[in-house]
C-alpha positions as CSV (number, residue, x, y, z in Angstrom):
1,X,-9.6,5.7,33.8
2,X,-8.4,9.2,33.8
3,X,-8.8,11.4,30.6
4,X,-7.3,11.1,27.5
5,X,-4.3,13.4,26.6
6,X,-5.5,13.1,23.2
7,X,-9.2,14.9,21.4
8,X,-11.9,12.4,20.6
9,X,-11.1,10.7,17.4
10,X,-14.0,11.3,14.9
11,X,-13.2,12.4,11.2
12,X,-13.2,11.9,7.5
13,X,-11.0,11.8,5.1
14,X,-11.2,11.1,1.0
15,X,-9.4,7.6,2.2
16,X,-10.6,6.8,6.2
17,X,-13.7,7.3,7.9
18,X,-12.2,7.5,11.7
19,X,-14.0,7.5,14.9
20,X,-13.4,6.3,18.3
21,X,-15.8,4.0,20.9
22,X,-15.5,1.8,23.9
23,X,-14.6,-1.6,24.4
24,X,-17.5,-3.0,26.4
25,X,-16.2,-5.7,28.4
26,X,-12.7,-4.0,29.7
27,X,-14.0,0.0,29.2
28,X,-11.2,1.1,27.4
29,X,-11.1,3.3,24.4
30,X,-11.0,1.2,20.4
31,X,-9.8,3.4,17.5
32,X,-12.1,2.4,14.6
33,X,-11.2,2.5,11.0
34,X,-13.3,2.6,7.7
35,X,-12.6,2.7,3.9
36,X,-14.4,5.1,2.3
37,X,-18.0,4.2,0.5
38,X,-18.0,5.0,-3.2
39,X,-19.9,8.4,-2.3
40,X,-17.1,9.8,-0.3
41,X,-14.3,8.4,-2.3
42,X,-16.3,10.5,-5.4
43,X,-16.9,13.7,-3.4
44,X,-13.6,15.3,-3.8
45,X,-11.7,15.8,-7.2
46,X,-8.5,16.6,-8.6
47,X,-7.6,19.6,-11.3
48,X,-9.1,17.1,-14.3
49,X,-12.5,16.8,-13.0
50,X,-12.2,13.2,-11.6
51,X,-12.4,11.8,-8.2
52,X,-9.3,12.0,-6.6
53,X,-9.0,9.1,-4.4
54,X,-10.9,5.7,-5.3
55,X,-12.4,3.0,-3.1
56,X,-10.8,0.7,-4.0
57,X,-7.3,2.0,-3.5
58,X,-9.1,3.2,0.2
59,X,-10.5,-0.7,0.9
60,X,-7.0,-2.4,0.2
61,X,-4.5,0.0,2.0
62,X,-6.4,-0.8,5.1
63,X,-6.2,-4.4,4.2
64,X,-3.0,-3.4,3.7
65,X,-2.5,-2.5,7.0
66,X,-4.5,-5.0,9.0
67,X,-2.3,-7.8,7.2
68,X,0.5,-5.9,8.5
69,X,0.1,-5.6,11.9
70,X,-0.8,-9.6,12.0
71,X,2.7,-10.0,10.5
72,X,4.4,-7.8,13.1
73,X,2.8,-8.8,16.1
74,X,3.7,-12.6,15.1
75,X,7.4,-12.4,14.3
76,X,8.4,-8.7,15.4
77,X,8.7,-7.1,18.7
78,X,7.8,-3.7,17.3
79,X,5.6,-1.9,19.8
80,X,2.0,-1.6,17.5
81,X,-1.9,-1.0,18.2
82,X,-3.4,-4.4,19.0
83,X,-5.7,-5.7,16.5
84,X,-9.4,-6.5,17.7
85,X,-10.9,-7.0,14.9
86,X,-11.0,-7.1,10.9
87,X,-14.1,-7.5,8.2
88,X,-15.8,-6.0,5.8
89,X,-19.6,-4.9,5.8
90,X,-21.4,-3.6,2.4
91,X,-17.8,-3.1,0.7
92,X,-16.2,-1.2,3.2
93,X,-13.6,-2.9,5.1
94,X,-13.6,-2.2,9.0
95,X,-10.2,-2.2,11.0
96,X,-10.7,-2.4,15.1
97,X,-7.7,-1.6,17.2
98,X,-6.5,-0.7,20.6
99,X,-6.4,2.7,21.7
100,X,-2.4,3.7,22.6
101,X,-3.3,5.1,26.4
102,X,-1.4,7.8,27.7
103,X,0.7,8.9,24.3
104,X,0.9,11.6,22.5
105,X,2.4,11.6,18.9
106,X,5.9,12.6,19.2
107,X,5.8,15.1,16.9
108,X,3.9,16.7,19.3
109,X,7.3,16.5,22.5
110,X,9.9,18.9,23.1
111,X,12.8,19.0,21.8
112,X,14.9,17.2,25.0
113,X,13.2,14.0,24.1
114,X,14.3,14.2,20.8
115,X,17.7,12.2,20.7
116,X,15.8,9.5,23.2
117,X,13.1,9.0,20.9
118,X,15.6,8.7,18.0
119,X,17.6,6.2,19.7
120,X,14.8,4.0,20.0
121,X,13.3,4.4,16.1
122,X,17.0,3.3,15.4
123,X,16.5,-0.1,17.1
124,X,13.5,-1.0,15.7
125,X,14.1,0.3,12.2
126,X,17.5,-2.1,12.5
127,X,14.8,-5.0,13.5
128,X,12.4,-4.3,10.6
129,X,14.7,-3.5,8.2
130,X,16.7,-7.1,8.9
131,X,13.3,-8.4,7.3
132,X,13.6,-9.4,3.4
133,X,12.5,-10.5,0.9
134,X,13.5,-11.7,-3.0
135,X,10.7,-9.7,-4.5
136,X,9.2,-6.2,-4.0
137,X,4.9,-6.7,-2.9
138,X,2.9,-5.2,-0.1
139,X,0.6,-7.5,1.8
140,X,-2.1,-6.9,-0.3
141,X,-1.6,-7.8,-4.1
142,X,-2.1,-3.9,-5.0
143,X,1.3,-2.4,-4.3
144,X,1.1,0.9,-1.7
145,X,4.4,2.7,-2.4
146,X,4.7,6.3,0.0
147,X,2.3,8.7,-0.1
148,X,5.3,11.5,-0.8
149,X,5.7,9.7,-4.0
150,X,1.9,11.4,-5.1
151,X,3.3,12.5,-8.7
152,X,4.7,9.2,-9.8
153,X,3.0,6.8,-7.4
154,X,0.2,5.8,-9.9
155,X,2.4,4.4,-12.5
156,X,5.5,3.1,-9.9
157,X,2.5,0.6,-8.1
158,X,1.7,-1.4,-11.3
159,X,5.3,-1.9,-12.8
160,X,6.4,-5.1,-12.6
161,X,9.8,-5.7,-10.5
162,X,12.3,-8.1,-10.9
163,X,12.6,-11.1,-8.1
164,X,15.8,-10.4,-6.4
165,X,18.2,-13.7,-5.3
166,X,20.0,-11.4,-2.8
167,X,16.8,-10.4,-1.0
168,X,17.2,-6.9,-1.4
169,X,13.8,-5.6,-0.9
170,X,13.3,-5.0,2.8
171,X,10.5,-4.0,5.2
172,X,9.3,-1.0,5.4
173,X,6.9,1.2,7.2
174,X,6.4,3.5,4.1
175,X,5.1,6.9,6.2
176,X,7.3,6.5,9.4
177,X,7.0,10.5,10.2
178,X,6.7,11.2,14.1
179,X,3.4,11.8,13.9
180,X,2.5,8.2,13.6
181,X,4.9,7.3,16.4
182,X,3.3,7.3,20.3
183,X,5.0,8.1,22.8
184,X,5.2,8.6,26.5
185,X,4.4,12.8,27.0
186,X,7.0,12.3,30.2
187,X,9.7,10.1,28.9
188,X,9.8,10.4,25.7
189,X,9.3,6.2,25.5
190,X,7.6,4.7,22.2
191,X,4.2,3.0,22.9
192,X,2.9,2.2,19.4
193,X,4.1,2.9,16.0
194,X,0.7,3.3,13.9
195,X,-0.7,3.4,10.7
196,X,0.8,0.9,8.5
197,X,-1.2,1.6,5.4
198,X,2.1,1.7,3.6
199,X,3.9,-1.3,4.9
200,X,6.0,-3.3,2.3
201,X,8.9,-5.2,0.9
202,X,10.9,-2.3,-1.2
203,X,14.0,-1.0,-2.0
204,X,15.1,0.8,1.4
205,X,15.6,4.1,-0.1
206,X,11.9,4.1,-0.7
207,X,11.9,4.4,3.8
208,X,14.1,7.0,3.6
209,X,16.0,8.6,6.3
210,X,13.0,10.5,7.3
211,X,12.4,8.9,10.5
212,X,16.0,9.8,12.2
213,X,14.9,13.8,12.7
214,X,12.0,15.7,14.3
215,X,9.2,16.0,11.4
216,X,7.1,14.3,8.9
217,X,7.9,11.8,6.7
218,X,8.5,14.2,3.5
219,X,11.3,17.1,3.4
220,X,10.9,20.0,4.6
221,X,11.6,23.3,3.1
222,X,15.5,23.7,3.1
223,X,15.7,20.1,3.1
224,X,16.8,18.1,-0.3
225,X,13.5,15.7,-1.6
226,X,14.2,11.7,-2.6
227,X,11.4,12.0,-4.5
228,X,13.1,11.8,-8.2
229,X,16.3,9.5,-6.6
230,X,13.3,6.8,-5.4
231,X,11.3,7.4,-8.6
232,X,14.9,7.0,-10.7
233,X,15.3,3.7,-8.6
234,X,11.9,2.3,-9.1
235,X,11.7,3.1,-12.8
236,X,15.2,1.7,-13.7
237,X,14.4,-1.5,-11.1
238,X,11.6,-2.3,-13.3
239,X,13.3,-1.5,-16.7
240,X,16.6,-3.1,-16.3
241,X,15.1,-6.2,-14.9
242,X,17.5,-6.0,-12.0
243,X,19.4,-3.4,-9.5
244,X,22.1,-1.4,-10.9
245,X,25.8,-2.6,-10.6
246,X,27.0,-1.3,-7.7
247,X,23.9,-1.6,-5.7
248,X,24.8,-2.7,-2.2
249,X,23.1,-3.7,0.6
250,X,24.8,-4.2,4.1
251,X,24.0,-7.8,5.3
252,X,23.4,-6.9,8.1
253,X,21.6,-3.1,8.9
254,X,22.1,-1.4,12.4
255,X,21.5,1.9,12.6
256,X,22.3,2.0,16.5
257,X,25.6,4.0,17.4
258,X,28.0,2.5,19.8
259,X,31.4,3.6,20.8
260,X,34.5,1.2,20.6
261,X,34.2,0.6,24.4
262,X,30.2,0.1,24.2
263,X,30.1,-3.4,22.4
264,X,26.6,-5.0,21.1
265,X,24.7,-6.4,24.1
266,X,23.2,-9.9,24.1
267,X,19.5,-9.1,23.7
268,X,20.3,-7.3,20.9
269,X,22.9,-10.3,19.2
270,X,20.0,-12.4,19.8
271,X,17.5,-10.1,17.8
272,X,19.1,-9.9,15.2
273,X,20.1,-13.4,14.9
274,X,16.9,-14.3,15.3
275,X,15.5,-11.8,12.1
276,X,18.2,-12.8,10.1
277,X,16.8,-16.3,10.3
278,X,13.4,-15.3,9.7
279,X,14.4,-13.7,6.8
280,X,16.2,-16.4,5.7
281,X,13.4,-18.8,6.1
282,X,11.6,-16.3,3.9
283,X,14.2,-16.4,1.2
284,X,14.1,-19.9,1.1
285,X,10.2,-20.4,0.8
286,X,10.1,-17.8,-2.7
287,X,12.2,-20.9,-4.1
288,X,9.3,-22.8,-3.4
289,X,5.9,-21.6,-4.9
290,X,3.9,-24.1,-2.7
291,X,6.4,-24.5,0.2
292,X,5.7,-24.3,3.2
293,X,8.4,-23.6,6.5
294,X,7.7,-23.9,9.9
295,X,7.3,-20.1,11.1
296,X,9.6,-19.0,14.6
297,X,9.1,-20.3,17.9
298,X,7.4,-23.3,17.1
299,X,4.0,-21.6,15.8
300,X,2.3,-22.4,12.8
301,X,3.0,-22.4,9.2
302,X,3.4,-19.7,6.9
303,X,3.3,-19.8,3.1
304,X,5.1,-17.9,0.3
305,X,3.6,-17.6,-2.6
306,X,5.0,-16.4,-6.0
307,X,7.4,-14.8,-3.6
308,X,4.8,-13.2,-1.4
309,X,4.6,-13.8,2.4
310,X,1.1,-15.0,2.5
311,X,-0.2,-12.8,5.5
312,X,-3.5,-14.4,5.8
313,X,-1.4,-17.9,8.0
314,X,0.3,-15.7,10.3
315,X,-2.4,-13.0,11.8
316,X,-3.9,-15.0,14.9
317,X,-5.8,-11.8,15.9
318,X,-7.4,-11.0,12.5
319,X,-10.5,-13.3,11.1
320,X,-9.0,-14.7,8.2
321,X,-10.3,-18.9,8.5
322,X,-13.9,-20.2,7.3
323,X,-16.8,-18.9,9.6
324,X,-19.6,-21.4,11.2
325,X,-21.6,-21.8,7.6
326,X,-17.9,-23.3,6.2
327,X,-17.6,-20.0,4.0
328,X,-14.4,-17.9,3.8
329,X,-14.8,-15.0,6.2
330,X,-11.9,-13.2,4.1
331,X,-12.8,-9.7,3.3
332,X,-14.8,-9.4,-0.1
333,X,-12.9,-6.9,-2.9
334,X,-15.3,-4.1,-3.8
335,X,-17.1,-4.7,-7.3
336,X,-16.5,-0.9,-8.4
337,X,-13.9,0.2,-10.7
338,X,-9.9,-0.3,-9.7
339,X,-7.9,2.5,-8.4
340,X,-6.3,2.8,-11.6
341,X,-7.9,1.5,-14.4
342,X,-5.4,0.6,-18.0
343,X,-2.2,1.5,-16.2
344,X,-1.0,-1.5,-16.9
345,X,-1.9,-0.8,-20.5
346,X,0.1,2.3,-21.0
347,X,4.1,1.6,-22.7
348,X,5.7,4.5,-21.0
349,X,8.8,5.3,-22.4
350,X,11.5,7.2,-21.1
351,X,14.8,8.7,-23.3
352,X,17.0,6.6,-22.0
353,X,19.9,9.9,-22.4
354,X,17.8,12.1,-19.6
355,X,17.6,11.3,-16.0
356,X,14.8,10.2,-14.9
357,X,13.2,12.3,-12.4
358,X,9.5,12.3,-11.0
359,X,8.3,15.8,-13.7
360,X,10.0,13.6,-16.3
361,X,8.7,10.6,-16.0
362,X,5.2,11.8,-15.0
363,X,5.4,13.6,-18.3
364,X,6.3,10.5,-19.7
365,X,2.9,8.9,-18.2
366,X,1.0,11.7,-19.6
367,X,2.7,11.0,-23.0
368,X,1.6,7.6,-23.0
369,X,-2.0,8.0,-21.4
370,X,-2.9,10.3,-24.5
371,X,-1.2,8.2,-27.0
372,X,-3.0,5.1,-25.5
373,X,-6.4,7.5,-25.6
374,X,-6.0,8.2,-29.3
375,X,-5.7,4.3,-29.9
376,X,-8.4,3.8,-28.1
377,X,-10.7,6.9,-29.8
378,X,-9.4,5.4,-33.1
379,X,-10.9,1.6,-31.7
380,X,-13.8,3.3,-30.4
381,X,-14.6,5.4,-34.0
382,X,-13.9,2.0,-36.2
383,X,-17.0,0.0,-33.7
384,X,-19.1,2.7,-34.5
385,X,-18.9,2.5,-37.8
386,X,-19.5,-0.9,-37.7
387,X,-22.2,-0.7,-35.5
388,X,-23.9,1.9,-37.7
389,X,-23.6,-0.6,-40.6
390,X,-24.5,-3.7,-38.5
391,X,-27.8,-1.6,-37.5
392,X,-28.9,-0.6,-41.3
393,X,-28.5,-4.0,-42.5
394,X,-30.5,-5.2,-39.4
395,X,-33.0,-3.1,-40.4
396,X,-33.2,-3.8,-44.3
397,X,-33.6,-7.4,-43.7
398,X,-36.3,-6.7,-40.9
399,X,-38.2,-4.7,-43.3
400,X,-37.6,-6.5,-46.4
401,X,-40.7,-8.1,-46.4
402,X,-42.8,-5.8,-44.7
403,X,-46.2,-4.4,-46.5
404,X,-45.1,-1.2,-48.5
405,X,-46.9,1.8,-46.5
406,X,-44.9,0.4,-43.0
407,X,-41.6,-0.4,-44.8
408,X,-40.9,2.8,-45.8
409,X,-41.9,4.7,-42.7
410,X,-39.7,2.3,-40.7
411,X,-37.0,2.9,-42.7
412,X,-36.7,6.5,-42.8
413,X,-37.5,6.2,-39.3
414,X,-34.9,4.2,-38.4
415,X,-31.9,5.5,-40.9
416,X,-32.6,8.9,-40.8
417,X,-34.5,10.1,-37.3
418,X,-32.5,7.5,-35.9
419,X,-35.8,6.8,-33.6
């Protein structure tokens, strides 16, 4: 095997722990991924002295990613890393996957590739985006919204969304910048599209148009942001109960160009029939809290629960049944502290005569954190008090009967040394 065109993979990161190793039975390369242990999750910190990525958050965005790319490989021909293995080991979760041979990121290619490389993304984003769904979730039962959404993200993942009957929420990569699509250095054809970390059912402005053009999956300088119009959409989705009048969806997505004399070919009729029943089949199933529908091509079943594709029945390649004791050999959630802890306990607020854009409605947050501190300081104050009194009568009735000389070295003691 001749040398890769890509550096050996062996870094760290506040979220991943990646390194690369050898399969030994086939000697090819295996991209290994870790989420972070609570020591490097705490290491770095943001501009208010706390850590600024959690474990938690780190452990279920792979998860999020593993359950992913079972669901892909099942019912999607989208070229992706093949999964080896998944499990967890002293809570961190460990994601095993094929290493994309001879590919460079194509990010990395010259410019006369470009339009190829687009060409294809626009097939396969007309594939996944054909998937739907009635009600906005990730694989994982955190919510993983785009990383470009960093100033309102916190607060976006633990609204609650209103179930959609016109299955509007649709699949989604999340980070689909050309640096997580693999190419061919030569041709310019895709290999793999990686790193899935972000993968859910949303609103499709949350992909953004950021895969058509040469670049990351963010704007660039002289480019305009969807930052605040994805925030606005998010925060009125979950407000309103429902999608604004007016909100349309085409029925059926194609981003591929074709000229009047160019019609659709078969293959590609056929592939989009064929996702337009799958995503039918999973419209049907959110009726159906305990349903259960016979998944494509005669496979097994697949359940939908609450409106959530339940990953774990359709990812062959990933260890998700009971292992030889009869135990569940479904990755353990780490016991430390959630990503982000009383979110769901803050009222936020927004004037409902502004526009909501991502400064306004993270001031908003910070409005309601503080309010939601002072309740708390107020709470926390009042058991004090209490707990003072609870102690003093404690220790009145513990010395009440005490010989003279002891009870009223105890009591001073106690009351006014605090010892």
């Amino acid at each position: 095997m001749g040398p890769s065109l890509q550096p050996p993979i062996n870094r760290i990161t506040p979220r991943r722990r990646f390194l690369e190793s050898r399969n030994p039975s086939t000697g090819g390369r295996i991209v290994i991924k870790r989420s972070t242990t609570p020591e490097e999750a705490s290491i770095p910190l943001n501009r208010a002295g706390t850590p600024a990525e959690r474990t938690e958050r780190s452990f279920s965005s792979l998860q999020n990613e593993a359950l992913a790319l079972g669901f892909l490989e099942r019912y999607t021909k989208i070229p992706i890393p093949k999964v080896t293995a998944f499990f967890e080991d002293r809570s961190c979760l460990y994601l095993i996957q094929g290493y994309v041979e001879d590919a460079i990121p194509a990010i990395d290619t010259p410019s006369h590739l470009h339009p190829h490389i687009t060409r294809q993304l626009e097939r396969y984003m007309s594939q996944i985006h054909n998937i739907r769904s009635e009600t906005l979730h990730s694989f994982t039962k955190e919510v993983h919204l785009p990383a470009r959404l960093i100033s309102t993200k916190a607060i976006l993942c633990n609204l609650q969304y209103p179930q959609d009957p016109q299955s509007r929420y649709v699949l989604c990569h999340g980070d689909l910048g050309w640096q997580n699509v693999m190419v061919d250095p030569k041709t310019g054809d895709i290999k793999a599209i990686i790193d899935w970390e972000y993968s859910g059912f949303y609103p499709i402005e949350v992909e953004g148009d950021y895969w058509r053009r040469w670049w990351t999956a963010r704007h660039r300088g002289y480019e305009i942001s969807d930052v605040d119009q994805v925030s606005r959409l998010l925060y009125n989705l979950s407000t309103n109960k429902a999608f604004e009048t007016g909100y349309a969806l085409d029925r059926r997505i194609n981003y591929v160009k074709k000229t009047k004399d160019q019609p659709a070919g078969e293959d590609e009729d056929r592939s989009h029939r064929w996702y337009r029943r799958l995503s039918t089949r999973l419209r049907k199933s959110d009726t159906d809290a305990a349903g259960k529908t016979t998944s494509p091509q005669g496979r097994s079943t697949f359940h939908v629960q609450n409106g959530e594709v339940d990953v774990q029945e359709t990812t062959p390649n990933i260890p998700s049944g009971e292992n030889e004791t009869g135990q569940s050999s479904q990755p353990a959630k780490p016991t430390e502290e959630s990503d982000a802890p009383g979110w769901a306990d803050l009222t936020v607020s927004h004037p409902k005569e502004d526009t909501v854009t991502a400064r306004s409605l993270a001031l908003q947050v910070a409005i309601a954190s503080r309010e939601n501190l002072a309740k708390r300081l107020v709470s926390l104050k009042r058991s004090l008090d209490i707990d003072y009194r609870a102690t003093q009568d404690w220790t009145l009735a513990f010395t009440r009967d005490a010989p003279l000389y002891y009870k009223a070295n105890l009591k001073r003691k106690t009351l006014l040394h605090g010892g």
